[in-house]
Steps between C-alpha positions, in 0.01 A plus 500: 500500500662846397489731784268851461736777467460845576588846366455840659410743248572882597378793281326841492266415241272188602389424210889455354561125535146425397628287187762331704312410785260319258840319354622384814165425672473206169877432586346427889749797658260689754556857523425758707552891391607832735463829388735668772835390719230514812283236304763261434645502812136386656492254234854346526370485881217339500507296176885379612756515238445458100693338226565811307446876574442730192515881563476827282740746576290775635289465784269773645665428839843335367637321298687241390770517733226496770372174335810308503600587843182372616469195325863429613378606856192271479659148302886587349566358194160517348554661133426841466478656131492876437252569158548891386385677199798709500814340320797564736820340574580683793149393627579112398827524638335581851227221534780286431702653775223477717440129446233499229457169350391729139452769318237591253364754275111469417338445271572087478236248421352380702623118419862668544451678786381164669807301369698743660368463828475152463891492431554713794302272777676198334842659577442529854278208597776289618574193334510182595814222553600348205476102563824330336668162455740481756891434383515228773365131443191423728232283479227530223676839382396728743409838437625785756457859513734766407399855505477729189831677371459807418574580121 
């Protein structure tokens, strides 16, 4: 059985991820949407901590510095990305500074956008022990566990 994931959602505009909540609602990723830092902060309270955080820039009471320090308050290492309509490198540089797990400049379809956030929970879920043969002879060829390298 595939676990339920979850995504927080955090915009001005509520009706922005309309399209992609449909898209990930078929894909069976709950979401849940904020429309201010004080919202999401109740919401990574209550609801416990999400998969996947997605944030606009621009806040009317932050930002998305705000965001990532308080999803890294409420459950580090959940995946942040940034989404901005304004094309910068200095402002890409920064969410990476800050830890963001992306970047993006709207508009994306909505198929891509999901991909993307897809990729991003995938690369922090952590994954599981590779099982392989072991070098030594045992009985029946036993299999033991050796963690993933990194690479």
């Amino acid at each position: 059985m595939k676990a339920v994931r979850s995504v927080l959602l955090v915009h001005n505009e509520p009706d922005a991820f309309r399209g992609l909540e449909e898209l990930l609602h078929e894909q069976q990723i709950c979401t849940r949407q904020a429309h201010q830092c004080a919202e999401a902060r109740t919401l990574l309270k209550e609801a416990g901590p999400m998969d996947l955080v997605l944030t606009d820039v621009m806040l009317s009471d932050g930002g998305w510095k705000d965001i990532i320090r308080l999803v890294n308050k409420a459950a580090k290492g959940t995946p942040v990305i940034v989404m901005s309509r304004v094309v910068s490198m200095r402002l890409y540089l920064d969410t990476q500074d800050a830890g963001a797990a992306d970047f993006i400049v709207p508009p994306m379809a909505p198929r891509d956008l999901a991909y993307t956030l897809n990729t991003a929970i995938e690369k922090s879920s952590p994954k599981p022990p590779r099982l392989v043969r072991s070098d030594q002879p045992s009985s029946g060829g036993e299999l033991r566990r050796r963690t993933a390298m990194p690479g």
